[in-house]
SERO-4910 file (N, C-alpha, C, O; in steps of 0.05 Angstrom, whole numbers):
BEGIN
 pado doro    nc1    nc2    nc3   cac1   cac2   cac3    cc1    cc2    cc3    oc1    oc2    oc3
  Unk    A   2345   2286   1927   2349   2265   1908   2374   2250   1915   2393   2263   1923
  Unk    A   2374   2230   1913   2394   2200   1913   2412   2201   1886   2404   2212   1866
  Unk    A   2429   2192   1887   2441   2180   1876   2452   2148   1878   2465   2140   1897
  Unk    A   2444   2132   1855   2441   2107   1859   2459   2089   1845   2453   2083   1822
  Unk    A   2488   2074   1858   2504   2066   1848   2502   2029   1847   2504   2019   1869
  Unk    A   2501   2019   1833   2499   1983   1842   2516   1967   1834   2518   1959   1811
  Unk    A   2531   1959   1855   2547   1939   1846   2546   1908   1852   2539   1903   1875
  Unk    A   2550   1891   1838   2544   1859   1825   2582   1849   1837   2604   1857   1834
  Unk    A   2564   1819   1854   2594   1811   1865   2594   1778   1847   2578   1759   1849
  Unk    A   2612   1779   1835   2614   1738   1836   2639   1727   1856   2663   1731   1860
  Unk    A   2619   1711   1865   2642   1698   1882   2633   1675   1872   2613   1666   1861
  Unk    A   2664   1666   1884   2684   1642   1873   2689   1626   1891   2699   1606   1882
  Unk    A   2687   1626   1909   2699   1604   1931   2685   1612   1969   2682   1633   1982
  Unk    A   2682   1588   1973   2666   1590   2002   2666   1610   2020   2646   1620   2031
  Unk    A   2693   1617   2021   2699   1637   2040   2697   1658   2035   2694   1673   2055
  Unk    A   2699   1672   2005   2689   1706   2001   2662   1710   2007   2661   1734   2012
  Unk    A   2642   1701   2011   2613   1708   2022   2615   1726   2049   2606   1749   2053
  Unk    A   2627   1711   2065   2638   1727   2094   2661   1746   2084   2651   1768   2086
  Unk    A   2682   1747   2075   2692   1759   2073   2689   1790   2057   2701   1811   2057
  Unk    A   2669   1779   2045   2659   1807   2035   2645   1820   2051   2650   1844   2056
  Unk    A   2621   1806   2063   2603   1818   2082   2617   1827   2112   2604   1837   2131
  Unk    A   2641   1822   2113   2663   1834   2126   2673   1862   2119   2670   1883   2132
  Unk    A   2684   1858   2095   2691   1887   2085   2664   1906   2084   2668   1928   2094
  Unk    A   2642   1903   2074   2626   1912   2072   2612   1932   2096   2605   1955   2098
  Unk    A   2613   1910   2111   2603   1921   2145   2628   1941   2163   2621   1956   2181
  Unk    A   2652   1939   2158   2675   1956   2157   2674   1983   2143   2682   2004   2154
  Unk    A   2663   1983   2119   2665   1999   2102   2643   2020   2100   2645   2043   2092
  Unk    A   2609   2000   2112   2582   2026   2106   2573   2016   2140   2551   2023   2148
  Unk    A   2590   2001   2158   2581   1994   2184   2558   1970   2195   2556   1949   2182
  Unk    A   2545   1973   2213   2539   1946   2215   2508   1936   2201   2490   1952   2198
  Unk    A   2507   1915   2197   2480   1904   2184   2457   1911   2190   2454   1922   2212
  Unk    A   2436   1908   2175   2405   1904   2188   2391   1897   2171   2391   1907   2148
  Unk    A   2370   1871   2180   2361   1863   2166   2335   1884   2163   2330   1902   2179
  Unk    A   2318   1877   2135   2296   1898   2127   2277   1877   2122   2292   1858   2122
  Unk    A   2258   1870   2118   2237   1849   2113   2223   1862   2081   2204   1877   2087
  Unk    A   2226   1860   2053   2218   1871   2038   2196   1861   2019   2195   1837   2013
  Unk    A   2177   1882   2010   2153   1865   1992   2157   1893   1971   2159   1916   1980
  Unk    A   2157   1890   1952   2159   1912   1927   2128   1905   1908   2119   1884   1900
  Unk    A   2120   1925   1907   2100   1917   1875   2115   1945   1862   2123   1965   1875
  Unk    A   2117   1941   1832   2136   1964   1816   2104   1966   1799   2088   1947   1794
  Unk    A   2101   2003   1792   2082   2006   1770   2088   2014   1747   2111   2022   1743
  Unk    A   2072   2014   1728   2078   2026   1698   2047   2038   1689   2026   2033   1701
  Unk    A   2049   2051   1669   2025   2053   1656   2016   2029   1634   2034   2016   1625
  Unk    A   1993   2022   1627   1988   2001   1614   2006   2005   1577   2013   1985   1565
  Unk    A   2009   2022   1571   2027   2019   1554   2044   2018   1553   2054   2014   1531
  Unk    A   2066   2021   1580   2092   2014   1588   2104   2045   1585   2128   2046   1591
  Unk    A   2098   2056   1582   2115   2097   1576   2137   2096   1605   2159   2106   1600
  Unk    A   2135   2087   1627   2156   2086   1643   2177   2071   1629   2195   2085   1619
  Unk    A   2178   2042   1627   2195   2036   1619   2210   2036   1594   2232   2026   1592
  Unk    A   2193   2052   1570   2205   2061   1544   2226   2079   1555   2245   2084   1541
  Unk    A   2224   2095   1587   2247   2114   1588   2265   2109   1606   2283   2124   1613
  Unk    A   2258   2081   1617   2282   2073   1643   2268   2092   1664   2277   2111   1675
  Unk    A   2254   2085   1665   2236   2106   1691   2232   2073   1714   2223   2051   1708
  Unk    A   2241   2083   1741   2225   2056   1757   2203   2073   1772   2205   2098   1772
  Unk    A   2182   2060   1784   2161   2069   1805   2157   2039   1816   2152   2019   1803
  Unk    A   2161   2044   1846   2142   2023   1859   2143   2036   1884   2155   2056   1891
  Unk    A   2126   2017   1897   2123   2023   1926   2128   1991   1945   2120   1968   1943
  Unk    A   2144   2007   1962   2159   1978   1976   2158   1986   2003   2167   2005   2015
  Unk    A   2139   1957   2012   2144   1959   2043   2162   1945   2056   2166   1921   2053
  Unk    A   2175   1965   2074   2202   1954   2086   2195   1950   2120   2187   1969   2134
  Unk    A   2200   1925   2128   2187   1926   2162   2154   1944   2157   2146   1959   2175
  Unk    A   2143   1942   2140   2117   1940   2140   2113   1971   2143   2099   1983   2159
  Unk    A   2131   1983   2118   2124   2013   2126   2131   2018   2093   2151   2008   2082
  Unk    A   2112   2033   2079   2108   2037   2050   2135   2058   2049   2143   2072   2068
  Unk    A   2146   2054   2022   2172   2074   2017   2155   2068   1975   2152   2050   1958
  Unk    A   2151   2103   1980   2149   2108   1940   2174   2116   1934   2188   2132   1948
  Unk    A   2181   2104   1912   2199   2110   1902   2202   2112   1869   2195   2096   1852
  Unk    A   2214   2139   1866   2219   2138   1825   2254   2135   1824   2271   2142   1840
  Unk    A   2255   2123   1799   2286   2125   1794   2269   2130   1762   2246   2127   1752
  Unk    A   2306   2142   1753   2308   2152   1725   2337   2159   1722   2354   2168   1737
  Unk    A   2338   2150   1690   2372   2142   1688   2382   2173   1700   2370   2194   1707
  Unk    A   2410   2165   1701   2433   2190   1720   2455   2188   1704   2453   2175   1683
  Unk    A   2477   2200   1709   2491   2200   1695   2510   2177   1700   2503   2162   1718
  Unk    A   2531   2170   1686   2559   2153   1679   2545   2133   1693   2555   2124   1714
  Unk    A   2515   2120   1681   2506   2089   1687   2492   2089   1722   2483   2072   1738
  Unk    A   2497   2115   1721   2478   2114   1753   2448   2117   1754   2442   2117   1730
  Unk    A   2432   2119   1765   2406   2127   1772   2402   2144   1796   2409   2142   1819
  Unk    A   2383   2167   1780   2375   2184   1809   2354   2171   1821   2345   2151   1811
  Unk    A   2348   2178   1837   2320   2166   1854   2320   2186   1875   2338   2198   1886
  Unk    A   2288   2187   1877   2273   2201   1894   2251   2178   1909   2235   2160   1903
  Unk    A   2262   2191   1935   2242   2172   1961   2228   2186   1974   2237   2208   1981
  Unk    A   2201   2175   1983   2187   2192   2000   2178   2169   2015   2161   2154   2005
  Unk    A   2190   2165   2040   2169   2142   2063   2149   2152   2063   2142   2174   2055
  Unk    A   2134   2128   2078   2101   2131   2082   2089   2138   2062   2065   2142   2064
  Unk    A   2100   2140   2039   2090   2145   2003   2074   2128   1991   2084   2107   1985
  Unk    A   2052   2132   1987   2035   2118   1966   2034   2132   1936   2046   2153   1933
  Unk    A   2019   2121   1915   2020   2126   1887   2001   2154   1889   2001   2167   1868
  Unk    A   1985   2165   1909   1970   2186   1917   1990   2208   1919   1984   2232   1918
  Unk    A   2009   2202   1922   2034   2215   1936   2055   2230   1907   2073   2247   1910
  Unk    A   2050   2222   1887   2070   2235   1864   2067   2251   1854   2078   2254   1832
  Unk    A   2048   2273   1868   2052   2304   1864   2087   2314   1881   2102   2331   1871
  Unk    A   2094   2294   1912   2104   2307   1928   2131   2298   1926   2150   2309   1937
  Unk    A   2132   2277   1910   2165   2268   1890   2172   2290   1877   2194   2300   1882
  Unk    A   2154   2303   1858   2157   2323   1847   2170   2342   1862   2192   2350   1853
  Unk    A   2163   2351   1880   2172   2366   1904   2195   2366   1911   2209   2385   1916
  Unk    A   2204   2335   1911   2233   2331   1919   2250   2344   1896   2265   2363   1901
  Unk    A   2247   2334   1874   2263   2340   1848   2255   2322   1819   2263   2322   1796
  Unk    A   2234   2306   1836   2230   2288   1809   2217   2296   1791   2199   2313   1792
  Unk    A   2226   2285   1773   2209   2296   1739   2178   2304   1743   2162   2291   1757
  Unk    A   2172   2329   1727   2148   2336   1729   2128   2311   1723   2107   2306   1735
  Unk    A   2143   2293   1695   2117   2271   1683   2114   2257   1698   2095   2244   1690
  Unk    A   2122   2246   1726   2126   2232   1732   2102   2242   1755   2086   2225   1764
  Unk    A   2102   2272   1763   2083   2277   1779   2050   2279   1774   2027   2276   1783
  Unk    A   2061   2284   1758   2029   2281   1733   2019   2253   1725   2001   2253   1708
  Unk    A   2028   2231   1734   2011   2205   1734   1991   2201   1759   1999   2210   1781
  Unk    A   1975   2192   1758   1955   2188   1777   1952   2161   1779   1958   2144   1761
  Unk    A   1942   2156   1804   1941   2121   1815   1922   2105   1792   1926   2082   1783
  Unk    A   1899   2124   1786   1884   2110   1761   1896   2107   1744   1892   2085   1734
  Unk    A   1911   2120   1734   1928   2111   1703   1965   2093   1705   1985   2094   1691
  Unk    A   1958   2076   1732   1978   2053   1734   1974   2032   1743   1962   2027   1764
  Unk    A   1985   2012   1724   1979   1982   1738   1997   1966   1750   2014   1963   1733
  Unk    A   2001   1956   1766   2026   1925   1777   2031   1918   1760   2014   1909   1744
  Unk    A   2058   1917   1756   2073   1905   1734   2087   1875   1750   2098   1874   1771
  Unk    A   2081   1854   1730   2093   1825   1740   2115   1821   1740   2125   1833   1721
  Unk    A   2137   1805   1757   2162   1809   1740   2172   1783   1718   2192   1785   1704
***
């Protein structure tokens, strides 16, 4: 399991864009770009997101990544990833550490959620 921290930048003036993505690349090393397509699911009555639960499956360079998040502590989110993961696949999240309910949904009982 992950731990998932996010931080939000405002910039102010022309030159912090690079300058951040300076520090940044200093700080977690060098770039790479990822090519991304996400569809996120829920159940049709929404029970994921009544609990801050995410599910989707996102292809990155054209390679499926499942993923659950669920709140964490002090405003974080855990998350559990399994590449090459489809919604067939959330018995084996479970596996990792993710919530049992979460393994107990089946591809039939979720739909694409719009954003």
């Amino acid at each position: 399991m992950g731990l998932e921290l996010e931080f939000k930048y405002a910039l102010t003036g022309p030159d912090q864009l690079e300058q951040l993505r300076l520090a940044l690349g200093e700080a977690f090393g060098p770039w790479e770009a990822v090519d991304m397509a996400t569809v996120y699911y829920d159940t049709p009555d929404k029970a994921l997101a009544a609990r801050c639960w995410t599910l989707r499956v996102r292809q990155e360079n054209g390679n499926p990544v499942l993923t659950m998040k669920t709140p964490g502590p002090g405003g974080a989110r855990q998350e559990w990833e399994l590449p090459g993961g489809s919604l067939a696949d959330l018995p084996r999240l479970q596996a990792l550490g993710a919530p049992p309910e979460g393994a107990a949904l089946g591809p039939e009982g979720l739909v694409p959620q719009r954003g």
